[in-house]
LUMMAR-710081 format. One record per residue (C-alpha): y negated, x, z; residue in one letter. Coordinates in steps of 0.2 Angstrom, whole numbers, plus 2048, in hexadecimal, padded with zeros to 3 digits. Example, Ala and Ser with C-alpha at 12.3 -4.5 7.8 and 13.67 -1.06 7.14 Angstrom:
// residues 2
81683E827A805844824S
// end
This chain:
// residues 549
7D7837761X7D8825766X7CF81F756X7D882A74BX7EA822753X7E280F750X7DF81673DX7EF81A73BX7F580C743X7ED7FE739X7F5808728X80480972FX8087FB73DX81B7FA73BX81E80E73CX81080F74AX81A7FE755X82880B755X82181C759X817812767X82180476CX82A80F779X81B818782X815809786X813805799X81A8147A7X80A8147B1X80381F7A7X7F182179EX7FB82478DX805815790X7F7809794X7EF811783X7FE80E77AX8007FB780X7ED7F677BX7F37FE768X8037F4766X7FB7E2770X7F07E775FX7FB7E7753X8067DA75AX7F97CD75AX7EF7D0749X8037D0741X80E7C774BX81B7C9741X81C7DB743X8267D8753X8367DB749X8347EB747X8377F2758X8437E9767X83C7DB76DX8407E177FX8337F177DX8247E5777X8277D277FX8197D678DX80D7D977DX8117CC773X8097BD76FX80D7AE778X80F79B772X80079376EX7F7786778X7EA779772X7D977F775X7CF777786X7C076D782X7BC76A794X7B577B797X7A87817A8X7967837A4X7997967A6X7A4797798X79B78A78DX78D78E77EX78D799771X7947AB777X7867BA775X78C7C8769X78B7DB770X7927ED76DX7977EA77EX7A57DA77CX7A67DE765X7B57E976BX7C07DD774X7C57D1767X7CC7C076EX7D97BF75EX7E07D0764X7E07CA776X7ED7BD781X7E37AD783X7DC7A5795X7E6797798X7DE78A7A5X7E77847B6X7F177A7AEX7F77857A1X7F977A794X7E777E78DX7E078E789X7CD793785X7C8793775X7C17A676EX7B079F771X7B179E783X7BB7AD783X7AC7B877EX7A17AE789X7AF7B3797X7AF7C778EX79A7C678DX79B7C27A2X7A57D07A8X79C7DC79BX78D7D87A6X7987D87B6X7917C87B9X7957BE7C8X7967AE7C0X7A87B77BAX7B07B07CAX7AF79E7C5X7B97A27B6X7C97A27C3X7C67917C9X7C878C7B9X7D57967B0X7E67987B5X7E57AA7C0X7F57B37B9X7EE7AF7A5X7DD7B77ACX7E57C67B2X7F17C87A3X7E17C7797X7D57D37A3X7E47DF7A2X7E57DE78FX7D17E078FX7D67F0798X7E47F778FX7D97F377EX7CC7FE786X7D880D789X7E080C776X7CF80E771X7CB82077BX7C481678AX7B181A786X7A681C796X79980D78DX7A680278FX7AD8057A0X7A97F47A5X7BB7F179EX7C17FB7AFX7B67F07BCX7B87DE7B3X7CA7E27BBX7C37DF7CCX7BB7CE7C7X7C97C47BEX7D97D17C1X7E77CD7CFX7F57D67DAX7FE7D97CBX7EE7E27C5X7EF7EF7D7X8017F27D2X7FE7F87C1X7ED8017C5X7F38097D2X7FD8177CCX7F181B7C0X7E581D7CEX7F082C7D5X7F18347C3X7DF8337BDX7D883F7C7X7E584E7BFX7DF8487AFX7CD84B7B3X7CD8387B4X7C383B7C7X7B282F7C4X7BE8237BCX7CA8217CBX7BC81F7D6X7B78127CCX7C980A7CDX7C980A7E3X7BA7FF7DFX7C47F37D5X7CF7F27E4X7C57ED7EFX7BB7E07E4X7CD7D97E2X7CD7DA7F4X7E07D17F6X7EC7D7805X7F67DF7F7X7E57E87F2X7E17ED803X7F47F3807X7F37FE7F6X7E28057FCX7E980A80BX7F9813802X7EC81E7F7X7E3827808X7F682B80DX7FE8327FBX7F883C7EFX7F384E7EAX7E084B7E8X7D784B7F9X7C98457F1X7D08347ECX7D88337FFX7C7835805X7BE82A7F9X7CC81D7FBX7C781E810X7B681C80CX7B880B802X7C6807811X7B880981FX7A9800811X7B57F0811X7B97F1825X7A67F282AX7A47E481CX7AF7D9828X7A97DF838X7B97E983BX7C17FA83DX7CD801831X7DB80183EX7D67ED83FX7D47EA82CX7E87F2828X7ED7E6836X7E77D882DX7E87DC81BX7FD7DD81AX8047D180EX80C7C3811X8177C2801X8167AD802X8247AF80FX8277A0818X8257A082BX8397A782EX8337B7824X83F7B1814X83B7AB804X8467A17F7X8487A57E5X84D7977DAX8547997CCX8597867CBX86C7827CCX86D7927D6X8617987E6X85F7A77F0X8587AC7FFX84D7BD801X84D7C6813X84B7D6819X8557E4823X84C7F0831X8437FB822X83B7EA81BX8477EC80CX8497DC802X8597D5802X8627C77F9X86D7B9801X8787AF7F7X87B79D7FDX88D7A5802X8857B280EX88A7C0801X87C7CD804X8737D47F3X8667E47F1X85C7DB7E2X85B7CA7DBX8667C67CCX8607C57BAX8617B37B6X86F7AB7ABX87179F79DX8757907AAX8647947B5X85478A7B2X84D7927A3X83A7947ADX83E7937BFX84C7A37BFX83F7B07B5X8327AC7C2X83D7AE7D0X8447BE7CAX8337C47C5X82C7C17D5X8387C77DEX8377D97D3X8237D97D7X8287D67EBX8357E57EBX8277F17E2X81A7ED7ECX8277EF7FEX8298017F8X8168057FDX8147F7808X8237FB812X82480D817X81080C819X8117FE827X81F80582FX818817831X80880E836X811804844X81981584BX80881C84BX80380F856X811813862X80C825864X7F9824864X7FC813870X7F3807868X7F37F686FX7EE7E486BX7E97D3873X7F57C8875X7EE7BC869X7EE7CA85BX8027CF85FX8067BD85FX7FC7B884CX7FC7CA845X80F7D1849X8197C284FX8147B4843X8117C0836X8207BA829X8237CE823X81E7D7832X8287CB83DX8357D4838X8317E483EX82B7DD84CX83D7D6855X8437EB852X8377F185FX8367F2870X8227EC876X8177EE886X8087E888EX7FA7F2898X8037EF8A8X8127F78A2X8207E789DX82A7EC88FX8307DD886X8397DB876X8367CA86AX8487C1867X84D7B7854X8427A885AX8337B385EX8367B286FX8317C087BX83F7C6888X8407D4895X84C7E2899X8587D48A1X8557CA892X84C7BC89AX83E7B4891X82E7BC896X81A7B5893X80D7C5892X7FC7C089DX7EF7BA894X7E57C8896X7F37D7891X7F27E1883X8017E5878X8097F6871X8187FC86DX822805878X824817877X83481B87FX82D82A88CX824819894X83380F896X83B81B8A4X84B8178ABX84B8068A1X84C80F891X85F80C891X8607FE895X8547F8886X86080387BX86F7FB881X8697E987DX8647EF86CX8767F4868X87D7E786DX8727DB863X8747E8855X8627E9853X85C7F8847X84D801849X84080483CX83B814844X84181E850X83D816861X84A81586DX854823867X84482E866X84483C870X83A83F880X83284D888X82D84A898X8238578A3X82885D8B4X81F85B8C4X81B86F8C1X81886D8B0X80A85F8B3X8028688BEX8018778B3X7F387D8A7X80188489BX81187C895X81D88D895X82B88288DX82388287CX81A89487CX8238A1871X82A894866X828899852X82488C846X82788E834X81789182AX81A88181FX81D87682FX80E87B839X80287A82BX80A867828X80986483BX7F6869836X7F385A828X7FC84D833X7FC846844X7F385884BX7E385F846X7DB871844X7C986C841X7BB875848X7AC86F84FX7A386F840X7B2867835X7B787782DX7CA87F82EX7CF88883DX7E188B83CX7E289584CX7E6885856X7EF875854X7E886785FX7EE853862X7E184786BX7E783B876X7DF82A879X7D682F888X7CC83E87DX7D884C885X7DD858878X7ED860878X7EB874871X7F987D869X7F0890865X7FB898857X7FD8AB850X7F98AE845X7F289F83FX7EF896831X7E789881FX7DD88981AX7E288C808X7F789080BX80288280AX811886804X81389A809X80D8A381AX80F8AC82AX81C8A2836X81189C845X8128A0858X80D897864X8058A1870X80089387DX7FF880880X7F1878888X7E786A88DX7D686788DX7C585D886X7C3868877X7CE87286AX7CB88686DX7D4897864X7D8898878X7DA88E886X7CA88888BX7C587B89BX7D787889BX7DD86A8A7X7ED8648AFX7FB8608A3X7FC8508AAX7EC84A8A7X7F284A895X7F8838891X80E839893X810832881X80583E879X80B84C881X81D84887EX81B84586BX81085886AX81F85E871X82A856867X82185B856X82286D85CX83386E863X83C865853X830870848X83487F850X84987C84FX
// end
C-alpha cells in the first residue's frame, strides 16, 4: 500500500498535497506516514506549496537556504559509502544539518556520511552533536523517520527507529511517545519495545519523566511491564533504585532559581509561574494573570516572540504528564512514609525550580516526629511559625495528617490564612484512627460487613492493594496493603474476585480485617492491630470506607 500511495503521489503531487495535507501529524502512525509523503513532495517541488494552506504544511516545508560548511569533523568528512541501507533517505528530500552557529548547513555529502553512521548505529554518531546545531539534528532524524513510515516502514530498515536515540531531542519523546501507547493495538508490539529503547538512549529528564508516565497509562500490560524493566536497567546503570532515579530525573524546564521563567517576545515580556497543581501560568508586567502565552504580534520581535510562544507550548504539553505524575508520586510517598536525608530534601525538593513549588503546599517531618512547613524564601518554620533547622542526621517525609495529632489544626489554620492550596489532599484528608480496643484486637469490627462494589474492589486490586499469591498468580479472595515495617494488612472478600472481570461482577463482602506477616483467604498468624504502622492502617481503612459508601 505504502508504495502504491508514493506512485500515485509522484503522478499526481498537487491532488495527493490536498488529500494528505490534512492527515498529517495527530500522533498517529498514518499521520507520521502521511508527513514523510508531503515533506516529499514539498521539497523535490517546492512550488507545489500553493496548492494547500500554508498553515497545514509550514512544519514540512523547505527552509532558507544556507551556504554549505566547509569546516566539517573528520567523522563527516570523505567520500560517503553507497548502501541499500542509507539509498532510501535522500538528503534533497530531507531538511539539512545546520551547524552551531546556524548560518551553515552540511553539504549532502556529509549528510550521507551522517545517514551511512546511524545506519550502522555507530557510536561515532554522537560527535555529530558537538558539531551541529541540536534542534536542526533532531528536525532532520525526525524527517529520516517519518521518510521511513511513508514508505511502509520495512523491518530492514528499522535503524530509522533507533538513529532517533542517537541524534533525536525532547521534542523527539513528545512526539514518540504517543505513538508508543498506540502501537501495540496495531500489532506494532516488537516496534514499541524498540521505541522505550530510544528513550532511554535519549536518556533526558524529559526522557526519563515519559518513561515513567508509560508503566502508569496504558491498556497493554506488556509495554507497562517492559517500560519498568528499562526503568529498573537504567537505575542499576547508575547505581540507584527506581524510587531514586524518578527523584532525580524531574525536569527543570530552564527555570530560574525562583521557579519562573521569562518569555520575551522583545517590546513585550512575560513571566511564567505555577499554581498548586504545577499549572503554568502567565503574568503580565501589570500583574493581570493568563492561562497561556499570547500569539505574538506584528510590533513583537520577529524571532524572539515565536520562540517564546513555542516554548512555552512544548513546557505546558509536557506539564500535563509531568504534572499529575509527580504530584501522585509525592502523595504516594506520604502514604507509604518515604523519607529522605536532609541533604536530598534540601537539593532535590527545595532548590528544585518546578518541584519547589509543590514543596511550600505541604506540610513535612523528620524521624523524630517535627512537622515543619518551608515558607516563600525556602525557609523552614514550625507550628508557631518560627524558623526551624532539622538535625543533621533527620530524615525528611511528608506529613500524613493521622501523625500530626492535635497539631493537625493548627497547621490547617496557618495554611488558610496564608491561602496556601494543596496539591493533594493532606490536611483535609480524612483520618482513621484505631481505639485503645481496637489496637489491641486481631479484627477491626468497624469495617467487617461492609459491601464494596465489584468495579471498586477489583480497582483497589490493580492500585495501592494487592491480591498476589505466593507464587505471583491472582487470588482475588483477599485484598492486602504492606506497611513499611513488612506487616500486611488482610481484607478477605466474598465472594471474591475473577482475575479476568473488570468491568462486571459480584459486589464484594468483606468478611474480616486483619493483620499479620503474610496475605491468607483467612486470618492467618494474625497480630495486634496496633502493630500495624498508624498511616497504613488509616489509609486501608480509608480506601475501603469511601469505596464501600
Amino acid at each position: 500500500m505504502p508504495a502504491a500511495l508514493q506512485e500515485a503521489a509522484d503522478r499526481h503531487p498537487e491532488h495527493a498535497l490536498r488529500a494528505l495535507a490534512p492527515l498529517v501529524g495527530g500522533d498517529t502512525t498514518r499521520g507520521l506516514q502521511a508527513a514523510g509523503t508531503v515533506r516529499g513532495l514539498l521539497y523535490a517541488r517546492p512550488d507545489l506549496a500553493e496548492a494547500v494552506p500554508q498553515e497545514s504544511v509550514e512544519a514540512l516545508l523547505p527552509r532558507p537556504a544556507v551556504p554549505d560548511s566547509a569546516d566539517l569533523p573528520d567523522v563527516l568528512a570523505g567520500k560517503p559509502a553507497r548502501g541499500a541501507k542509507t539509498d532510501w533517505a535522500d538528503p534533497a528530500l530531507l531538511p539539512r544539518v545546520l551547524t552551531r552557529g546556524r548560518d551553515r548547513a552540511l553539504p549532502a555529502s556529509a549528510t550521507r556520511r551522517l545517514l551511512g553512521l546511524l545506519a550502522r548505529k555507530a557510536p561515532e554518531a554522537a560527535e555529530v552533536r558537538a558539531f551541529c546545531d541540536r534542534h536542526s539534528l533532531a528536525e532532520f532524524s525526525w524527517a529520516v523517520f517519518e521518510r521511513w513510515q511513508a514508505l511502509g516502514a520495512p523491518t530492514r530498515h528499522n535503524w530509522a527507529l533507533a538513529q532517533l536515540g542517537l541524534i533525536g531531542d525532547d521534542t523527539t519523546v513528545r512526539r514518540l511517545s504517543p505513538l508508543i501507547r498506540l502501537w501495540p493495538g496495531q500489532g506494532l508490539t516488537a516496534r514499541a519495545a524498540a521505541a522505550l529503547d530510544v528513550l532511554a538512549a535519549v536518556g533526558s529528564d524529559v526522557a526519563l519523566t515519559h518513561l515513567f508516565e508509560l508503566t502508569r497509562r496504558g491498556r497493554y500490560k506488556g509495554l507497562k511491564a517492559r517500560a519498568a524493566r528499562t526503568i529498573d536497567e537504567i537505575a542499576a546503570a547508575r547505581g540507584m533504585t527506581r524510587a531514586a532515579l524518578a527523584d532525580r530525573a524531574v525536569p527543570d524546564f530552564g527555570l530560574d532559581e525562583r521557579g519562573t521563567l521569562v518569555l520575551d517576545y522583545g517590546p513585550r515580556r512575560f513571566t511564567v509561574t505555577f499554581d498548586e497543581q504545577l499549572v503554568p501560568l502567565v503574568v503580565e508586567a501589570n500583574g493581570k494573570v493568563r492561562k497561556s502565552a499570547p500569539k505574538p504580534g506584528p510590533k513583537d520581535d520577529p524571532a524572539l516572540a515565536p520562540a517564546a510562544h513555542a516554548l512555552f507550548t512544548g513546557l505546558r504539553k509536557d506539564l500535563r504528564t509531568i504534572a499529575d505524575q509527580e504530584i501522585r508520586r509525592l502523595e504516594l510517598a506520604m502514604t507509604t512514609r518515604r523519607t529522605w536525608t536532609r541533604d536530598d530534601f534540601q537539593t532535590l525538593f527545595v532548590d528544585h525550580p518546578l518541584l519547589g513549588h509543590i514543596v511550600r503546599r505541604l506540610v513535612w517531618t523528620t524521624d523524630a516526629g517535627t512537622a515543619f512547613r518551608v515558607d516563600e524564601g525556602r525557609d523552614y518554620a514550625d507550628v508557631a511559625d518560627d524558623p526551624f533547622t532539622p538535625a543533621p542526621g533527620a530524615r525528611i517525609g511528608i506529613a500524613h495528617p493521622v501523625l500530626l495529632g492535635d497539631d493537625l489544626r493548627a497547621w490547617a489554620e496557618i495554611f488558610a490564612d496564608y491561602e496556601i492550596l494543596q496539591p493533594f489532599e493532606q490536611l483535609g484528608r480524612p483520618v482513621h484512627r484505631l481505639t485503645e480496643d481496637e489496637r489491641a484486637a486481631h479484627r477491626l469490627d468497624r469495617v467487617e460487613g461492609l459491601v464494596l462494589p465489584y468495579g471498586k474492589a477489583k480497582g483497589h486490586s490493580q492500585g495501592r492493594w494487592e491480591s498476589v499469591d505466593a507464587d505471583g498468580g491472582f487470588a482475588g479472595g483477599w485484598l492486602a496493603r504492606r506497611d513499611p515495617a513488612g506487616l500486611y494488612v488482610v481484607a478477605e472478600l466474598s465472594p471474591g474476585l475473577a482475575h479476568y472481570m473488570y468491568g462486571e461482577g459480584e459486589d464484594q463482602e468483606i468478611k474480616a480485617l486483619w493483620a499479620g506477616p503474610a496475605p491468607a483467604r483467612e486470618p492467618r498468624d494474625t497480630v495486634p492491630l496496633g502493630r500495624v504502622d498508624p498511616v497504613t492502617m488509616s489509609e486501608a481503612v480509608h480506601d475501603l470506607v469511601r469505596s464501600a459508601t
